[in-house]
N, C-alpha and C positions, 0 to 999 in steps of 0.2 A: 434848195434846188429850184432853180425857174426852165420851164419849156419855154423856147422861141419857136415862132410858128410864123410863115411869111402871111402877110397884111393882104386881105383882100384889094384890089387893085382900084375897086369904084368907093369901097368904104374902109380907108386904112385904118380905123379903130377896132374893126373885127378879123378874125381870120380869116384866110382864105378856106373856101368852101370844100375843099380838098381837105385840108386838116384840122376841121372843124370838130370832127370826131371824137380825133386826138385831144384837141385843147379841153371841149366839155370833159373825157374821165380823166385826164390829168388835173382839171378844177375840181371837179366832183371828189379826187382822192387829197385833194390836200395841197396841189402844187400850183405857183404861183404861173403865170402865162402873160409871157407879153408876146406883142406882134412886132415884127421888124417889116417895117413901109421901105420897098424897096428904090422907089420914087425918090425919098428922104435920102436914101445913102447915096444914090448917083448927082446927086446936087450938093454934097456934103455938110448936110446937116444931121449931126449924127444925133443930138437930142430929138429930133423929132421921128427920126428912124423907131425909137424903140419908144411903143407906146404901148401902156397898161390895159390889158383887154377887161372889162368894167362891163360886164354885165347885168 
């Protein structure tokens, strides 16, 4: 299972700060978390939409 969480908007490698929460006990229990950059999917590039949050 992976949680997606939308991409902070000035740092699309981290979440946004709204569901920041969410992503740390979702890491903390085990589950993988990526960010989707919403910037990335309106310009249609979808690999760079969904990047690995890497703390």
């Amino acid at each position: 299972m992976m949680l997606l969480v939308p991409a902070d908007p000035l740092r699309p490698r981290r979440p946004d700060d709204h569901f920041a929460p969410e992503a740390d006990a979702a890491r903390a229990a085990g589950t993988n978390v990526a960010v989707v950059y919403h910037e990335a999917l309106i310009r249609d590039d979808p690999h760079r939409a969904m990047l690995r949050w890497r703390r």
